[in-house]
C-alpha positions as CSV (number, residue, x, y, z in Angstrom):
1,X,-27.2,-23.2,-68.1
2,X,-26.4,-19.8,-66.2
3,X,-26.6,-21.6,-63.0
4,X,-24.6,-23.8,-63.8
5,X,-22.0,-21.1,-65.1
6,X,-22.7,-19.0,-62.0
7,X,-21.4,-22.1,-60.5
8,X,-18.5,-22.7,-62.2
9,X,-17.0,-18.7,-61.8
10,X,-17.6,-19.5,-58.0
11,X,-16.0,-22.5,-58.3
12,X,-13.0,-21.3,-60.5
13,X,-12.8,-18.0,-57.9
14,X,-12.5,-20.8,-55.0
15,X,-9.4,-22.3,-56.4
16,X,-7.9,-19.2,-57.6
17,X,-8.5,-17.8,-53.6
18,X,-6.6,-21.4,-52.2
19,X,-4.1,-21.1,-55.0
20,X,-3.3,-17.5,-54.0
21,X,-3.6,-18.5,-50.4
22,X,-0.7,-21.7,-50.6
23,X,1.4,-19.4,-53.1
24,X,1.3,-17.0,-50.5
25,X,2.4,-19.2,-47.5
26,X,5.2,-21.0,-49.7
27,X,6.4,-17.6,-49.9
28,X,6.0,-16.6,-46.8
29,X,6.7,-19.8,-44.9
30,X,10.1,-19.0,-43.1
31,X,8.3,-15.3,-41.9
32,X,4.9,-17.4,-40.8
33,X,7.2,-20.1,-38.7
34,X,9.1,-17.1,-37.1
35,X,5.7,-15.4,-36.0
36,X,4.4,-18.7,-34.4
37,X,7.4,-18.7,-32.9
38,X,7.0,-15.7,-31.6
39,X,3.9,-16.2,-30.0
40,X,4.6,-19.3,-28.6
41,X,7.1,-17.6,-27.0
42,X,5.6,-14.7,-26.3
43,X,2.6,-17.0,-24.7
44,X,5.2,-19.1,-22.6
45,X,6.5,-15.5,-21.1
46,X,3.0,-14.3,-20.0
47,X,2.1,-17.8,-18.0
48,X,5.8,-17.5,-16.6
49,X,5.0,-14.0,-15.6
50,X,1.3,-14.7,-14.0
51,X,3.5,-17.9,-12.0
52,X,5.8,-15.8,-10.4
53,X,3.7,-13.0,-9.6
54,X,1.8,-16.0,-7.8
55,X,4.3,-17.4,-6.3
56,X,5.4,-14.0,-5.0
57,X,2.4,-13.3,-3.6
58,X,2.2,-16.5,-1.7
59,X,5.5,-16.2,-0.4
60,X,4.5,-12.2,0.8
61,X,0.9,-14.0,2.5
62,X,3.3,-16.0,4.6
63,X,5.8,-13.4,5.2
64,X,3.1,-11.2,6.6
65,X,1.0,-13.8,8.3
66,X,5.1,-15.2,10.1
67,X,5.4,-11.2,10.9
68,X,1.6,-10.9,12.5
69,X,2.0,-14.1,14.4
70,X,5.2,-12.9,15.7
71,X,3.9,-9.7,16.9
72,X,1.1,-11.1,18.3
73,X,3.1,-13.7,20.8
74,X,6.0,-10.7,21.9
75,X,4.6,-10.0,25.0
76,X,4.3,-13.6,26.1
77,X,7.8,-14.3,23.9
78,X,10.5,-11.7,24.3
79,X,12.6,-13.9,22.3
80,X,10.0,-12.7,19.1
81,X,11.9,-9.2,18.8
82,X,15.0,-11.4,16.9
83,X,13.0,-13.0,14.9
84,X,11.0,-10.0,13.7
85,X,14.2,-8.6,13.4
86,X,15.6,-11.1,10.7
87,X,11.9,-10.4,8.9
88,X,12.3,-6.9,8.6
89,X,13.4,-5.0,5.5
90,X,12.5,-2.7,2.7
91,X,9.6,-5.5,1.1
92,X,5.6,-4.8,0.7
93,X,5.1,-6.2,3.6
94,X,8.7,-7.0,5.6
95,X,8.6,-3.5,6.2
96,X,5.7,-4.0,9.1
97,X,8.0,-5.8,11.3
98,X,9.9,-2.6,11.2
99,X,6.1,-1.1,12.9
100,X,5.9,-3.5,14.9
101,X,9.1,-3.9,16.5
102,X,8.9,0.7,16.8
103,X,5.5,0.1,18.4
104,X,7.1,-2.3,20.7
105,X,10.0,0.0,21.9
106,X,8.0,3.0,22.1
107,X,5.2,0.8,24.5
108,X,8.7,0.1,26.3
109,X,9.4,3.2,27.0
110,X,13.0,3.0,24.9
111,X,12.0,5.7,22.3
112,X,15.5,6.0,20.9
113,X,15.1,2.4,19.9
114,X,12.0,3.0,18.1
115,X,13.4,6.0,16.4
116,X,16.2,3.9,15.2
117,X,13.8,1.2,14.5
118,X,11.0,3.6,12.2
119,X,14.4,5.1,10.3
120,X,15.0,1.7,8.5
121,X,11.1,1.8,7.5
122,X,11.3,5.0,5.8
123,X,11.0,5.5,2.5
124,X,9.3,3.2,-0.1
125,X,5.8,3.1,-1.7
126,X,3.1,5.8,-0.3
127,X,0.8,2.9,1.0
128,X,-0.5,2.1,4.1
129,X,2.6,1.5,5.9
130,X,4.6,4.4,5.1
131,X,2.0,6.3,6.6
132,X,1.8,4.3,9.7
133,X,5.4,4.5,9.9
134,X,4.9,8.4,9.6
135,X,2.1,8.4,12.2
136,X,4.6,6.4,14.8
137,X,7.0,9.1,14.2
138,X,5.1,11.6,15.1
139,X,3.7,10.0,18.4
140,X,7.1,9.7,19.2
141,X,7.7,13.4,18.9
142,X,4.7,14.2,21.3
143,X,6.3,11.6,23.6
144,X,9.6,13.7,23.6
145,X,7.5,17.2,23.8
146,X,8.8,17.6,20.1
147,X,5.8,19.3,19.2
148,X,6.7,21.5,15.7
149,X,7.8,18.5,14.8
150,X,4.8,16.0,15.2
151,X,2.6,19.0,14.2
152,X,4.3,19.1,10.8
153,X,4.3,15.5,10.1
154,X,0.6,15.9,10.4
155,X,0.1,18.5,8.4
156,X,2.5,16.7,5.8
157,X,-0.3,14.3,5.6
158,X,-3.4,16.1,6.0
159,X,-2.1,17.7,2.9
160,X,-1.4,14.6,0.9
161,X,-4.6,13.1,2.0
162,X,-4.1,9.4,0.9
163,X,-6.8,7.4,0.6
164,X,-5.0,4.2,2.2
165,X,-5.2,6.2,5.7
166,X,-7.9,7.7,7.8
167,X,-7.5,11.8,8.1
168,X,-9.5,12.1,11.3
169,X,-6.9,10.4,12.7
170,X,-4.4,12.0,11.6
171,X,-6.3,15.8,12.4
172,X,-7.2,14.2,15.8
173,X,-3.4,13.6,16.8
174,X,-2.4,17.2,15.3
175,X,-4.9,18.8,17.4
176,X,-3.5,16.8,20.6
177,X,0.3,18.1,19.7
178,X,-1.5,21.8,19.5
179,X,-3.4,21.4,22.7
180,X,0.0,20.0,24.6
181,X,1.5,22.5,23.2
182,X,-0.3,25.4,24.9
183,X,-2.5,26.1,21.3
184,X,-5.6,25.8,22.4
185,X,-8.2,27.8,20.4
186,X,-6.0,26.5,17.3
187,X,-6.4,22.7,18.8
188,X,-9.9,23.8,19.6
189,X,-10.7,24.5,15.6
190,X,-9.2,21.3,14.5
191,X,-11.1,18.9,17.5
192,X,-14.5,20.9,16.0
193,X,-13.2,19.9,12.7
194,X,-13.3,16.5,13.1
195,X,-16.4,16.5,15.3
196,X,-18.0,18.0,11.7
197,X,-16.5,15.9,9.4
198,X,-16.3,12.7,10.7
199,X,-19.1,12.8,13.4
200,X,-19.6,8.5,13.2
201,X,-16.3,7.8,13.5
202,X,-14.3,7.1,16.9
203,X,-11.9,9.6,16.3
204,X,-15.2,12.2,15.7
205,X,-16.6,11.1,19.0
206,X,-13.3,11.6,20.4
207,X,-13.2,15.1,19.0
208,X,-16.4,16.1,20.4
209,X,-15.5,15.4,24.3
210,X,-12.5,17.1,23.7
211,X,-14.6,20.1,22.5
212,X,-16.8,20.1,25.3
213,X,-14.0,20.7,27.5
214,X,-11.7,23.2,26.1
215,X,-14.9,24.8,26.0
216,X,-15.4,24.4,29.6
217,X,-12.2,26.2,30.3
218,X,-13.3,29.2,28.3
């Protein structure tokens, strides 16, 4: 007899739960179609975002690979300079034609070129490239005996120390702009520097013949 009364109450609070439960969504039904809605939309948004950040990326892979290619064939094909040229711009990844076609004119000898060439790649996201771009410039100071100029740049960087570009390299290249300049015990400190710091490395091994000499000279 209790069990089956126990059974019953559970019974009877079943109903009562569904009851409560289809009153509910009769009530509700207009809000609850609105919220489906709403996530079906908000569903269809998130695969449309994922495709074109795909898509984007693909087309960026090409871009880049076009770019590389290009660079690769410019001594063979003068004609390439156009093309890379028409590639370049302010994009991820357009912007290292910009590198390129500076590396090309400073190899050239026509540094005015690359100058004009590295001042369209400025600017834009700290990544590898801006810092490349920042490297080329100060090369091209050294070129031109603009020396304050290249040493700054490096400093500029040494200070930011990004982790998307190597810092003996940039030490390395300060220290040659303060040995060319006539600085030698400071260019001395900074070659012994990167000897310490980055003894494995080919800028470290670098640093260390330079080392042995300046202290030849002593």
């Amino acid at each position: 007899m209790k069990r089956k009364f126990k059974r019953q109450l559970k019974e009877d609070e079943f109903v009562s739960t569904i009851t409560k439960v289809v009153d509910f969504a009769q009530k509700r039904v207009r809000e609850l179609i609105a919220l489906a809605a709403l996530l079906v939309i908000a569903a269809l948004v998130f695969v449309g975002v994922r495709l074109i950040k795909a898509q984007n990326i693909k087309k960026e892979s090409r871009l880049l690979s076009d770019i590389i290619t290009l660079h690769e064939e410019l001594s063979e094909k003068p004609e390439n300079v156009a093309k890379l040229e028409e590639l370049a711009g302010k994009g991820k990844f357009s912007r290292v034609a910009y590198l390129f076609l500076a590396s090309h004119w400073v190899e050239k000898g026509d540094l005015d070129r690359a100058q004009e060439t590295l001042q369209k790649a400025s600017g834009g996201e700290k990544d590898l490239f801006y810092f490349q771009a920042k490297d080329l410039q100060a090369q091209i100071h050294i070129k031109r005996k603009e020396y304050d100029q290249a040493i700054e740049i490096y400093k500029e960087i040494a200070e930011e120390n990004p982790d998307q570009y190597t810092l003996d390299a940039v030490l390395f290249r300060q220290a040659e702009a303060l040995e060319q300049k006539g600085e030698t015990a400071q260019a001395l400190a900074l070659y012994r520097k990167v000897q310490e710091d980055f003894p494995q490395t080919f800028f470290g091994y670098d640093a260390s013949q330079k080392v042995r000499k300046l202290e030849e000279r002593k």
